[in-house]
N, C-alpha and C positions, 0 to 999 in steps of 0.2 A: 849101108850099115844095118843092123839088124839089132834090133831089141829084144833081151830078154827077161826073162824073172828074176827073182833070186837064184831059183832055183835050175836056171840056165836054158830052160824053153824059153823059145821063140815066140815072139806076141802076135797076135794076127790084128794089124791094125783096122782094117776094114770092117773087124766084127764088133770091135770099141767104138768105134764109129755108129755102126747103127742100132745099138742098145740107145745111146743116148739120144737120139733122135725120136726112137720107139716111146721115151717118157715124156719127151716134150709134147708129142702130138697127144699122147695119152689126156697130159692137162688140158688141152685147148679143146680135145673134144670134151673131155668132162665142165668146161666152162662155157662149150658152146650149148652142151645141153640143158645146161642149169639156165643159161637166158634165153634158150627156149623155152624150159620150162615156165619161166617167170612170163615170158610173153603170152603163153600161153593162160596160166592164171590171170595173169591181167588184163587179160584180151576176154577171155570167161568173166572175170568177174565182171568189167568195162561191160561187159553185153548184159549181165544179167540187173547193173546198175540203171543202164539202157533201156533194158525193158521194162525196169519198173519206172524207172521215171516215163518213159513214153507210156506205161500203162497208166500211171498218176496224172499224167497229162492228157490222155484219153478221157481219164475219169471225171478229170478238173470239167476240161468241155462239154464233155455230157450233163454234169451236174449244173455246169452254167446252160445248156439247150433246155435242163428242165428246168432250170430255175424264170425262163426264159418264155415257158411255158405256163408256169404261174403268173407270172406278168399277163401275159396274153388273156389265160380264162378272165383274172379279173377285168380285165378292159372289156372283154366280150360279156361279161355279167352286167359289167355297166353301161356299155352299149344298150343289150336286150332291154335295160330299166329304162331307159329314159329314150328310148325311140318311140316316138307320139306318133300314135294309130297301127306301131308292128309291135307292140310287147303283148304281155298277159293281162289277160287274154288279149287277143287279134284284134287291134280296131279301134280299141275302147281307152285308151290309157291318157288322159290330157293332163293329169297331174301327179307328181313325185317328188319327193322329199329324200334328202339323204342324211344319214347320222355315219358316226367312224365305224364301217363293219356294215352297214346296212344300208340298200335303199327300198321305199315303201313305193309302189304304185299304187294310185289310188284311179279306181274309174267312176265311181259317183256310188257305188254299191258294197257296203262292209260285206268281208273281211277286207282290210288293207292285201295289197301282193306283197310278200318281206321277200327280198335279193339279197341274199346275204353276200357278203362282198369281203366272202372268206369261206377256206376250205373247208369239206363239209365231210364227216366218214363215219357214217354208223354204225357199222358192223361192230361186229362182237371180235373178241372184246375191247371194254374203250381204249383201258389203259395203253392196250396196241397200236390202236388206231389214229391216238389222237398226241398232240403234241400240245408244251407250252412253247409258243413261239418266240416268245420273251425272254427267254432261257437265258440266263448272262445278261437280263437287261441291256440288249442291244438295241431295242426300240427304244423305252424310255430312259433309259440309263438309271443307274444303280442309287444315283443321288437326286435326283426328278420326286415331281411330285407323286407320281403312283408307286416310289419304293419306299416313301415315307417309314409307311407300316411296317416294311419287310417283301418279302419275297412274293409271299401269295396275296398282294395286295395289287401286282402286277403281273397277273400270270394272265397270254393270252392263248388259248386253248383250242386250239383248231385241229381240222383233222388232215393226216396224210392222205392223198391220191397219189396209190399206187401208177406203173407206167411198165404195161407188160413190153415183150419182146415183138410184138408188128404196132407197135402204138396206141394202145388201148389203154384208156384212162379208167381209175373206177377203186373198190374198196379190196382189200387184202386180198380177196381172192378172185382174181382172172386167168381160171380156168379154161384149158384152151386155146388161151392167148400167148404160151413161149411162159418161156421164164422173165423175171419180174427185175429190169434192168434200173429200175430207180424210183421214186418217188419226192412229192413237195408238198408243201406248206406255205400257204397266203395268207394275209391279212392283209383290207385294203383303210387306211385313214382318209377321212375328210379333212383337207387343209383349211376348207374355212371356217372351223371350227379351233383354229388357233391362232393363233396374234402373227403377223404381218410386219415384218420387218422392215419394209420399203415405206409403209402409210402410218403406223404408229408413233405414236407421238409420249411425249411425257410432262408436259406442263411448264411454266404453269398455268391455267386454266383460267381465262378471264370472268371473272365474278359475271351471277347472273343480269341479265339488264332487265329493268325497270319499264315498259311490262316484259315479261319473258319471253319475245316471241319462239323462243329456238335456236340453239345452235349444235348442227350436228354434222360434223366431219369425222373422217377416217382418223385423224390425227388426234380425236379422244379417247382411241384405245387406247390405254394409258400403259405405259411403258415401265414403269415404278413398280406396277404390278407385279414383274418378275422374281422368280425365287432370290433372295441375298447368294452373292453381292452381285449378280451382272445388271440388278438396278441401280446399282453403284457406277456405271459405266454409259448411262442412257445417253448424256452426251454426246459420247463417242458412235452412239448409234445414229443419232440424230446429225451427227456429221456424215459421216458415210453415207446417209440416205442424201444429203445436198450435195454430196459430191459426187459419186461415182453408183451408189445403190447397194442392195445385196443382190448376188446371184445364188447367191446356197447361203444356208445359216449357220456350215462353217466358218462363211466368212467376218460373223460377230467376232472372233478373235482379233478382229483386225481392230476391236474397239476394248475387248479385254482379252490379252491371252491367255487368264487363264481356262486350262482345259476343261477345271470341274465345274467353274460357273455356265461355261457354255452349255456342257451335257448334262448340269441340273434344269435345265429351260430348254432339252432339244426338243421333247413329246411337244414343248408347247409355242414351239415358234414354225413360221413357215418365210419363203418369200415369193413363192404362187399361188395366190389366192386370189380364186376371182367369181362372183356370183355368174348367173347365166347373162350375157352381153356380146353378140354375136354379131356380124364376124369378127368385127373392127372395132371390139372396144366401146361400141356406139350405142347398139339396140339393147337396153337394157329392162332384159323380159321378166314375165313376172312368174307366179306358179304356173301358172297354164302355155308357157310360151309366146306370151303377147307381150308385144313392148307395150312399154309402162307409159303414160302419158307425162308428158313434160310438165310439171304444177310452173318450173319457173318461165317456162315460155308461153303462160298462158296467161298474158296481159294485154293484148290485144281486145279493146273496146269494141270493133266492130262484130265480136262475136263470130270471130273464124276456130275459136274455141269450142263451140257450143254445134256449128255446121258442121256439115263431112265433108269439108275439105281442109289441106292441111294449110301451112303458111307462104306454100308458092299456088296455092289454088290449085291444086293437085285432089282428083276423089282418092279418100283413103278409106282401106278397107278396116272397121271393128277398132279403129284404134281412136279418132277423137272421143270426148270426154262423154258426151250423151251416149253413144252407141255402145262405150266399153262397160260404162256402169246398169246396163240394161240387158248386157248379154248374157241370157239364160244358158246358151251350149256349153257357157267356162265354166261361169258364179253359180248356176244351177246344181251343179257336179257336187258343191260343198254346203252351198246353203238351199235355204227355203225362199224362191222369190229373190226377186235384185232389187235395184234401189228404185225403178219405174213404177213396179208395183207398190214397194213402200212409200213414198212420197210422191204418187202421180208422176205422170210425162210432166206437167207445168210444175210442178215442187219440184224434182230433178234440175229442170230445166234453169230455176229459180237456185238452185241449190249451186251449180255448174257457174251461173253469172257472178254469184256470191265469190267464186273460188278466184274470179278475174277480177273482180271488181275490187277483192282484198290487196292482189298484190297491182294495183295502177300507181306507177309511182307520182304524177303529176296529172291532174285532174283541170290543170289549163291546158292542157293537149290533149286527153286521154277520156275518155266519156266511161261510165260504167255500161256493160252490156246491156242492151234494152230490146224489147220487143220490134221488129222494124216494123211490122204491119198494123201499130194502133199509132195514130198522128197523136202530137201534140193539142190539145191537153185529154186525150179519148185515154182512158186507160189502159196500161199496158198489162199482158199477160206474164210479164215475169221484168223484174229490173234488178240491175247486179249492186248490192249492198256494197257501197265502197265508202273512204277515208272523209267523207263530206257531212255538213252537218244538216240534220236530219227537220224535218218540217214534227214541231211538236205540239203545238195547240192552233188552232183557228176561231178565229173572231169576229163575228160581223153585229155592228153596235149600227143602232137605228134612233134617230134624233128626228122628234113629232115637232111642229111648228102649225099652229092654226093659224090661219090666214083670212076667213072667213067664217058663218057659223059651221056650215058643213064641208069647208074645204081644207084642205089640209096639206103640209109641205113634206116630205121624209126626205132625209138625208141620208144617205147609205156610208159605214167607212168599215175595211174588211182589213182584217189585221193579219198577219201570220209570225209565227213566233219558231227562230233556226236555231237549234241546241247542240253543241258538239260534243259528244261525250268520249270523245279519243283524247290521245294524249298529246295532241300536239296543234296549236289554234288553228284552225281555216280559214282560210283566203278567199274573200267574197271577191268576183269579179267584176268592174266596171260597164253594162249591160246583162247581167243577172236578174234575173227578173223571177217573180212565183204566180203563176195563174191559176185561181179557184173559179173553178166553174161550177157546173149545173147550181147555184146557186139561191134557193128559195124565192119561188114568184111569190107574187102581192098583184092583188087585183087594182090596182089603181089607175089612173089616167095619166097616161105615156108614158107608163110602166118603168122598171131599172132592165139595166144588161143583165142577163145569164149569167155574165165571167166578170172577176176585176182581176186587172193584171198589176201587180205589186210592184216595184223597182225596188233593187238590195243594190245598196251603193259600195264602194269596193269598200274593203276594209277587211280585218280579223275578229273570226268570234272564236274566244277565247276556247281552250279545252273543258270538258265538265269536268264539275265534280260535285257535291252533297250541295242541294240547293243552289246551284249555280245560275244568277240572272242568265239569261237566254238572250239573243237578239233580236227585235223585234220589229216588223215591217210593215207600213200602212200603205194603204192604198189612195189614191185621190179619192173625193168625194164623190157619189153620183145622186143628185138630186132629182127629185120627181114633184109632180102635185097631183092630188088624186081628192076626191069626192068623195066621204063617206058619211051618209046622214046616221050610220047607227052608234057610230064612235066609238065602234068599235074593229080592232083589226086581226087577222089571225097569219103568225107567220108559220107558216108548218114547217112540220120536219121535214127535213132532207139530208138524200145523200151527198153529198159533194166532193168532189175533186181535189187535190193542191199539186202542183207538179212545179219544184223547181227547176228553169231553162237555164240553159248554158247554150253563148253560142260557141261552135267552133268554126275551122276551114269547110268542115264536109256537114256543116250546116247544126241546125238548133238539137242539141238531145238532153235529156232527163239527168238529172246529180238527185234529184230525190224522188217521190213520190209516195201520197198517201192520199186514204179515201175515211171520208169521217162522216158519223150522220148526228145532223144536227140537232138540236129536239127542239118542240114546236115551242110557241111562244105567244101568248095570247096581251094583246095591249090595248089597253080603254081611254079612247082621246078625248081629252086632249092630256096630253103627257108630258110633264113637266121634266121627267127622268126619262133616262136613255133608256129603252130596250136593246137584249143582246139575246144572241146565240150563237153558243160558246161552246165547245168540246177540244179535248184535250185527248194525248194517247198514252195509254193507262200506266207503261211505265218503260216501255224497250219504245224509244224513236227510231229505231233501227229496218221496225217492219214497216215494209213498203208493198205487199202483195195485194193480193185482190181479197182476200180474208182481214185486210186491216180495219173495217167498218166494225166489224166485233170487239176491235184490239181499244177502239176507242172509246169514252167516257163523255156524258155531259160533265161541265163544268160544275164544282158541286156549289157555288154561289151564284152560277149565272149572270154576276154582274160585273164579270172582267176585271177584278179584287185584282185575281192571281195572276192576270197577264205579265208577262216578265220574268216570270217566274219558274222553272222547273224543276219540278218536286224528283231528284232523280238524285240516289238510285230509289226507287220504291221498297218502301219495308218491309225486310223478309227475302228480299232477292240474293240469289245468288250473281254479282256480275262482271264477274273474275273475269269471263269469255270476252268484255266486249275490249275487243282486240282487232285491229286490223294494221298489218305491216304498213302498206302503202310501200312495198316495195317486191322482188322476188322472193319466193320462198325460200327458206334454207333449209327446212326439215318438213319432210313430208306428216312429221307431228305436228305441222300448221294448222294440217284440217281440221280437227278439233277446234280451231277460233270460227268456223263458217257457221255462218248463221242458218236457221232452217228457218222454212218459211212457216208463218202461220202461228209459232211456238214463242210466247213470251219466254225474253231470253233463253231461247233453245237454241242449242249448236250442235252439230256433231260429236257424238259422244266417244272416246276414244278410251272407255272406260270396262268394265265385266258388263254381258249384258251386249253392249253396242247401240242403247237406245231402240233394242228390238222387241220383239215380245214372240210370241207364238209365228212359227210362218211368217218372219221377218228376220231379211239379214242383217246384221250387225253392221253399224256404222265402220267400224274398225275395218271391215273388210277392204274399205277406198287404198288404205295403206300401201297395199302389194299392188293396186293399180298403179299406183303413181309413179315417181319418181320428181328430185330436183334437179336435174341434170349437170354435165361437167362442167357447163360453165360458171354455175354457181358454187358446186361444191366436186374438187377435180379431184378425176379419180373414183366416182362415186359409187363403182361396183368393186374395188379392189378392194380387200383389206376388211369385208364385212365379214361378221362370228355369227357363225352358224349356232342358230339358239336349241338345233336340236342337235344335242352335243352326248348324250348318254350313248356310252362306246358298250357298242357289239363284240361277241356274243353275250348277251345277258347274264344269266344267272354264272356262267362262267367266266363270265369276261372280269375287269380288274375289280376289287370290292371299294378301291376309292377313285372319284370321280376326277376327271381333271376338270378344272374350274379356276385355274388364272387366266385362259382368256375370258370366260365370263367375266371375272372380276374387273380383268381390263376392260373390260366392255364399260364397266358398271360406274367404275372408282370415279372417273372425273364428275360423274354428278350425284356423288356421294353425299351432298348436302341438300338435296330433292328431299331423299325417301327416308330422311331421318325418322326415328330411333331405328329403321332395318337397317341393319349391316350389310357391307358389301357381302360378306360370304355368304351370308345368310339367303338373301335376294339371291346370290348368283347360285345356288342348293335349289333353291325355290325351283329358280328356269329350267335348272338341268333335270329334277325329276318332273317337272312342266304340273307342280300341285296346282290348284284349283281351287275356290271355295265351291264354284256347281258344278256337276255334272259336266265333263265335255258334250255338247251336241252337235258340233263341228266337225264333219268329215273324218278323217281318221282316228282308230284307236288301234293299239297292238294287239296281234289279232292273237284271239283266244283273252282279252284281259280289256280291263275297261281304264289303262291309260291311256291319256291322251297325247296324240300328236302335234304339235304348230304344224299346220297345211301351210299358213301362207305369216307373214311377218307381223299382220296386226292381231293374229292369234295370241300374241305376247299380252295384249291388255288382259287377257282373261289369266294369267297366272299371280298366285297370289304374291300382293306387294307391288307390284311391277304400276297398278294404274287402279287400286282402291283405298289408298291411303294419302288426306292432305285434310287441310283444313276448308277447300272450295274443289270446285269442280277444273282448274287452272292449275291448281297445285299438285291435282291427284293426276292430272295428264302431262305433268312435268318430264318425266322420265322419261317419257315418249318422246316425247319432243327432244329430247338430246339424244335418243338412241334410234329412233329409227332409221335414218337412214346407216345406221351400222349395220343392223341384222340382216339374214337371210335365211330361210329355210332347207337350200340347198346349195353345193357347192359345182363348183365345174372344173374342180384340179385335186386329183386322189394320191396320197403316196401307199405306193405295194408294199409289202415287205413281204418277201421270198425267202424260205431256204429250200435246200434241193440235196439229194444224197442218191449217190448209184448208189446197187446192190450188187452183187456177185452171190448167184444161188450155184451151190455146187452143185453137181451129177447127184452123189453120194448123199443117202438123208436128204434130199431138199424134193419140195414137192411144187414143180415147175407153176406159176402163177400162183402160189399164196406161201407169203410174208412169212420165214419161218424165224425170229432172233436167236432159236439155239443153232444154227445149222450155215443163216444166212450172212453175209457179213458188206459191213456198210463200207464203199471202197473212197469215198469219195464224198465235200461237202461243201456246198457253197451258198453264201447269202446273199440277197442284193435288195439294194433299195432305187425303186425307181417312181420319179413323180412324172405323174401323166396327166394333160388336159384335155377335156372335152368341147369341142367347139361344131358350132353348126355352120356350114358356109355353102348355099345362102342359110338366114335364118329358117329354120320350118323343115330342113332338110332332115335326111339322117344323119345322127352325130358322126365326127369324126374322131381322132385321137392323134396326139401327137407328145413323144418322149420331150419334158422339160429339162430332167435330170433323172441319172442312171449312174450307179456306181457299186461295186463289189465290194463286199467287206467281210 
C-alpha cells in the first residue's frame, strides 16, 4: 500500500525516517559537547585551584623551612654565647648572663660581649627593614601585662633577614645571590625570668619564725601575683602541679577555662625553667660553670668540708669549699682578690668551719671542725663556731694561809664561767670537762700544776639573754707551801688557755675554745683576803681564734663580784646575727649568720658593700658558690626568676616592663621590706638601681648600668638588703629569696615569623626587597621552647626542642 499527501504524491518513507534521526544525533552531540566543555572547565579550573593550592602549600613549607631557620640562628647565637673557652673572643669567655633578647659574655675585661638573641638589620631604611614582632599581640597578648598602655607599649622591633635564591642570609640587598625567596624575624625570651607553673606556689605562707633563720623554696613564688582573675584559680593550679604537672601553659585552662585570664599571664608564665644543673638535674653550677658546693651537706665534723676530698674520699677538683672560695681563675674575672686574700688562708679556713659547725645538728655525735694537728689543750689554728655554749670569763682565786713566820700555804681554785647565748638551752654532758692551761707560775716550794682540769656535770644551761646568770665551774683545789721571807708575792700576767673537751667514739675534740691574758697581780702576806685573776670576753663569747687574747678584758673589780654573771649583749651592740640553726641550711641566705673571725660580732655581710672595701670582694659573692641542695629544698634549680629580667631590644623594645614574676618572687616576704612595696622593690631589680657606683664586673656596654653577674649581686640594689632596723632584718629578704634567683637561664622560647616572597621578572630587581613590585606569597609563625644542657658538665652545650608549635 502506498502513502500519500493530500495532494496525491507518494511519500518516501525512508527519507521521514532519516531527518528524524539526523535531529536526534544533532542534540546528543550538542549535549556531548556542552559536557565536554564543562569537563573541560572544570578540569582548567580543578588545575589551576591545584596549582594554587600546591603553590600555597609550597609556600606554607618554605615559610615553615624558614621559619625553621630562625629557630636554628637563635640556638646557634646561644650556643656561640655560652660555650666556655670557644665564644668572643676565642678562649676567654668563663662567664654569661642572659636577659629576654640578650646574652652578655663577660671575660674579666669591660666592654661586656651583648648577643643579641634577635634579628638584627640595619640597612636603610628602617622602616623596611625592620618589623614589630608583636604585631596582633601574639607574644604577649592583647590583655597581658605589656598591653596595658596600648599597643606601642608592646612593640617588639626587630629586623627581617632577608633569604636569597642559593641561601644566602643578610639585609635587603643580596646582590648576586638570585632573587630573594623569603625572609624572618626572631625574638628569643628567657623563661627563667617568668613564674613556673610546675614549682610555684600560693600560700598561705607560714609567719616568720623566731629567730629567722630562712625559708626559701621554689613554692614562694607566689602565685596570687597573677593578673585578675587566673589568681582566682591558684588552687586549681596547685592541684594539677600534685597530680599530673604542666606540660605547656595551655594547659592552665585545665584549672580556668577561661581563655582571657590565661592569655592575660601568657608573657608571664613558663613550665621549663631551669637554672644551669647538668646533665641530670644534679650539678648545679654556678656563673662560672662550677658546681655550687653543697652548704647542706656540709656537716660533717671531721672536716671532709674543709679538705679536697669529697664525701666518699674521692680528690676533687676546685669544688670543696676552701679551694672554690680561693679561686682567683673564676672570682678573679669579677672581683678584686677572693676571700684567702681577704680573710687569710686561717680566717677562711676559720670562716669554712664556722659554716659546718652552724649547721651540726647534735653536738653529742657530731664535734665542731677543728684543727687536727694542735693536740689537746695546745691551741688550735682554726675551731668551727657551733650551737654550744661558749667559755666566757676565767677565774683563778688564790687563798694565803701563814703557817709559819716566813712560810706560807696557797690554795689555788680556777673557775670557768659557760654562757649560751642561742636560743635554745645546751646540754652539758656527763665527762665534759674544761682544761686551762699554761697557767701563771709562782715561785714557791713544790710549786702548782701548769693546767687544772674542771668537770661540768651533765645538765642544761639555759639560752642567754640581757644579763643572763651563766653557769659556773670549779676546779678542785691545788695546794702548795712555799717560803717567802719578803711577804711579798707577785702573780704575773699571762696568757692562758680554756678548751672545752667532749669525748666522743673517734676520741676527745674541742666544743669551745678561748685564749685570755690575765693581768698581773701583786699580794703582801700575809693576806687575809683572797687574791684573783680574773678576765672576762669583752662581749661576743662566740670568738674562739687565736686573735681572742685582744677580744678579752681584765675584770673591772678583780675580785670575782661578777662571777656568775654575764653582762650580754654589750651596750651598743648590734646582735641580731647571733644565730646558729643547729641544723641543715635552707637558704643559702644563712651565710650571713657566720661568724668571722677575729671581729666582735662580725658576720658575713650580705648587705651593699659586701663587708669589703678597696681590692676586696664582697662577702655576698659566697652566694652563687653555694647552693642547699635537693634534699633539702627539692627541686632547687627549677623554677628560679631571672633578676636580670629587662627585655631586649632596649630603647625599642616594650616601654613597660614585665614585673609579676619579680613581684612573684617578692610578695611572700612582703612584710620584710616594709614601708617598699612589692612593685616598687620589684622596679628597683628590674632597672638593677644602686645607691653606688656598680664596681662589679659587668655594665651595658657603651653606659654605666649595671649588670647582676652572679645572684648575690642582688644585695647591692636599692631596698633589696639596706633597709631594717639591725643588721638581721636588712638581710631578711635574702634569706627568703635566694635560693630563688638566678642570673641566667638554660630554657629560651623563639618566636619566629617567616614570609616567602615572589619577585617578579618585570620591575623587581633580583636580591633587594622591593614592596612596590614584590609580593609577600606566604606566612608563618612559630613558637618553639629550647633547652640548653651540657653532658658531661664542662662540655660544649647542646640543645634540645621542649616545645614547638605553629600558629
Amino acid at each position: 500500500m502506498t502513502i500519500r499527501t493530500k495532494s496525491g504524491l507518494p511519500v518516501n518513507r525512508k527519507r521521514l525516517r532519516d531527518k528524524s534521526e539526523d535531529g536526534i544525533a544533532l542534540i546528543l552531540t550538542l549535549a556531548i559537547l556542552v559536557m565536554v566543555t564543562l569537563l573541560v572547565v572544570a578540569f582548567a579550573i580543578s588545575m589551576r585551584v591545584e596549582n594554587t593550592a600546591s603553590k600555597n602549600f609550597n609556600d606554607l613549607l618554605k615559610a615553615r623551612q624558614l621559619a625553621q631557620a630562625g629557630v636554628d640562628q637563635a640556638v646557634a647565637t646561644i650556643h656561640q654565647a655560652t660555650t666556655r673557652g670557644g665564644s668572643i673572643p676565642a678562649g676567654t669567655i668563663l662567664s654569661y648572663v642572659t636577659f629576654p633578647g640578650v646574652i652578655y659574655d663577660y671575660t674579666g675585661a669591660l666592654p661586656a660581649v651583648p648577643m643579641p638573641l634577635y634579628s638584627v638589620n640595619a640597612a636603610a631604611p628602617v622602616s623596611l627593614n625592620t618589623v614589630n614582632l608583636n604585631t596582633g599581640f601574639w607574644i604577649t597578648q592583647a590583655n597581658g601585662e605589656l598591653a596595658a598602655g596600648g599597643a606601642s607599649n608592646a612593640q617588639f622591633n626587630v629586623g627581617w633577614l632577608y633569604v636569597a635564591q642559593d641561601g644566602t642570609v643578610g639585609p635587603s640587598t643580596l646582590v648576586n645571590h638570585g632573587a630573594i625567596i623569603g625572609r624572618y624575624a626572631f625574638w628569643t625570651d628567657d623563661e627563667a625570668s617568668k613564674i613556673n607553673l610546675n614549682t610555684a606556689g600560693a600560700g598561705p605562707y607560714p609567719p616568720l619564725l623566731t629567730p629567722d633563720y630562712g625559708i626559701s623554696s621554689n613554692q614562694y613564688v607566689d602565685l596570687t601575683m597573677l593578673l585578675p582573675g587566673l589568681n582566682a584559680f591558684v588552687g586549681g593550679i596547685e592541684a594539677t602541679q600534685a597530680l599530673t604537672g604542666f606540660t605547656t601553659i595551655e594547659e592552665v585552662k585545665r584549672a580556668d577555662p577561661s581563655d582571657s585570664d590565661y592569655t592575660a599571664n601568657q608573657f608571664e608564665l613558663t613550665t621549663y625553667s631551669n637554672d644551669a644543673n647538668y646533665p641530670n638535674y644534679v650539678d648545679d653550677l654556678d656563673s662560672f660553670g662550677v658546681p655550687r658546693r653543697v652548704l647542706s651537706e656540709m656537716t660533717n665534723a671531721t672536716a671532709i668540708a674543709i679538705d679536697p676530698l669529697d664525701f666518699n674520699n674521692a680528690p676533687m677538683t676546685n669544688i670543696n669549699a676552701i679551694a672554690r672560695l680561693s679561686d682567683a681563675t673564676t672570682l678573679g674575672k669579677i672581683y678584686t682578690g677572693t676571700f684567702d686574700t681577704k680573710y687569710t688562708s686561717v680566717g677562711l679556713t676559720q670562716i669554712v668551719a664556722n659554716i659546718v659547725g652552724y649547721q651540726i645538728v647534735d653536738l653529742t655525735t657530731q664535734w665542731p671542725p677543728e684543727d687536727p694537728t694542735a693536740v689537746i689543750p695546745a691551741p688550735p689554728a682554726y675551731l668551727g663556731v657551733a650551737k654550744t655554749a661558749n667559755i666566757s670569763e676565767i677565774q683563778i682565786r688564790y687563798d694565803f694561809l701563814q703557817t709559819a713566820p716566813t712560810t706560807y700555804q696557797v690554795t689555788r681554785q680556777v673557775k670557768v664561767e659557760l654562757f649560751n647565748m642561742y636560743d635554745a638551752p645546751f646540754t652539758t654532758k656527763a665527762g665534759d670537762y674544761v682544761v686551762v692551761s699554761n697557767l701563771p707560775p709562782i715561785s714557791i716550794v713544790g710549786g702548782l700544776p701548769n693546767a687544772a682540769t674542771i668537770s661540768v656535770s651533765a645538765g642544761s644551761i639555759p639560752s642567754g639573754a640581757s644579763s643572763q646568770f651563766a653557769t659556773v665551774f670549779t676546779s678542785t683545789n691545788d695546794v702548795a707551801t712555799f717560803v717567802n721571807p719578803l711577804g711579798q708575792v707577785t702573780l704575773p700576767a699571762q696568757q692562758i688557755t680554756a678548751t672545752y673537751v667532749r669525748s666522743y667514739a673517734a676520741g676527745l675534740h674541742r666544743l669551745n675554745f678561748a685564749a685570755a691574758q690575765l693581768p698581773v697581780n701583786i699580794v703582801t702576806l700575809p693576806s687575809a683576803l683572797p687574791a684573783y685573776q680574773d678576765c672576762e670576753v669583752i662581749g661576743d663569747p662566740a670568738l674562739n681564734n687565736l686573735n681572742s687574747p685582744t677580744e678579752w678584758a681584765t675584770h673591772k673589780d678583780g675580785d670575782g663580784a661578777r662571777l656568775g654573771m654575764c653582762a650580754f649583749p654589750p651596750v651598743g651592740a648590734d646582735t641580731s646575727k647571733c644565730v646558729i640553726r643547729g641544723g641543715p641550711m635552707q637558704s643559702v641566705g644563712e651565710l650571713g649568720y657566720i661568724h668571722l673571725p677575729g671581729v666582735l660580732f662580725g658576720y658575713l655581710t650580705l648587705q651593699p658593700g659586701g663587708n669589703g672595701g678597696p681590692g676586696q670582694i664582697p662577702d655576698w659573692a659566697m652566694l652563687d658558690l653555694f647552693t642547699v641542695g635537693n634534699a633539702v629544698v627539692p627541686n632547687v634549680a627549677a623554677g628560679r626568676i631571672n633578676i636580670n629580667s629587662f627585655i631586649n631590644p632596649g630603647a625599642t623594645g616594650p616601654t613597660t616592663p614585665r614585673l609579676v614574676p619579680l613581684k612573684a618572687l617578692l610578695n611572700s616576704a612582703s612584710s620584710i621590706f616594709s614601708p617598699t612595696t612589692v612593685g616598687q622593690l620589684a622596679q628597683q631589680i628590674y632597672n638593677d638601681t644602686r645607691a653606688a657606683a656598680d664596681t662589679y664586673g659587668m655594665n651595658e656596654p657603651g653606659t654605666l648600668n649595671p649588670i647582676f653577674d652572679t645572684i648575690g649581686e642582688i644585695c647591692e640594689a636599692t631596698g633589696v638588703a639596706d633597709t631594717g632596723a639591725n643588721a638581721a632584718a636588712k638581710e631578711a629578704t635574702i634569706r627568703r629569696i635566694a635560693n630563688l634567683i638566678t642570673v641566667r637561664s638554660s630554657t629560651f622560647t623563639v618566636w619566629v615569623m617567616a614570609q616567602t616572597i615572589k619577585q617578579p621578572p618585570i620591575n623587581s630587581t633580583p636580591g633587594t626587597y622591593n614592596p612596590a613590585f614584590d609580593t609577600i606569597t606566604g606566612e608563618v609563625r612559630v613558637q618553639a621552647v629550647v633547652e640548653r644542657y651540657e653532658n658531661p658538665p664542662g662540655s660544649a652545650p647542646k640543645f634540645r626542642i621542649r616545645y614547638l608549635r605553629y600558629l
